[in-house]
C-alpha positions in Angstrom: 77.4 86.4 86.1 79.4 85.3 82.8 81.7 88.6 83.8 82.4 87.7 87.5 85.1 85.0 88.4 83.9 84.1 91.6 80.6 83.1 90.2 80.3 79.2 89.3 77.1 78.0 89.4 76.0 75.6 86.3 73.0 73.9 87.9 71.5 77.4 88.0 72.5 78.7 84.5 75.6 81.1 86.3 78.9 80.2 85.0 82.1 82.9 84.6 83.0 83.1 80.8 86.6 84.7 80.1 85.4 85.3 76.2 82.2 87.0 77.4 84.3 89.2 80.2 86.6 90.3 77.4 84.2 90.9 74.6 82.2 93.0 76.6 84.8 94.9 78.4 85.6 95.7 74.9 82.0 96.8 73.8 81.9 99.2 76.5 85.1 100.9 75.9 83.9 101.1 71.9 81.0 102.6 73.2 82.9 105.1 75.4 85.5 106.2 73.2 82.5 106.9 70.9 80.1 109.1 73.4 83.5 111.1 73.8 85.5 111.2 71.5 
């Protein structure tokens, strides 16, 4: 849920995080560019 905007849920643990959405949009294009490159 840390990825996905819409999601706001504290009480429940489930909150959006704009670092986490970015750092792991990042990991997986690393991890792409690396199985093809």
């Amino acid at each position: 849920a840390f990825t996905d905007e819409s999601v706001h849920m504290p009480e429940k643990g489930l909150a959006y995080s704009a670092d986490a959405d970015r750092r792991s949009f990042r990991a997986m294009v690393n991890f792409l560019e690396e199985l093809f490159d």
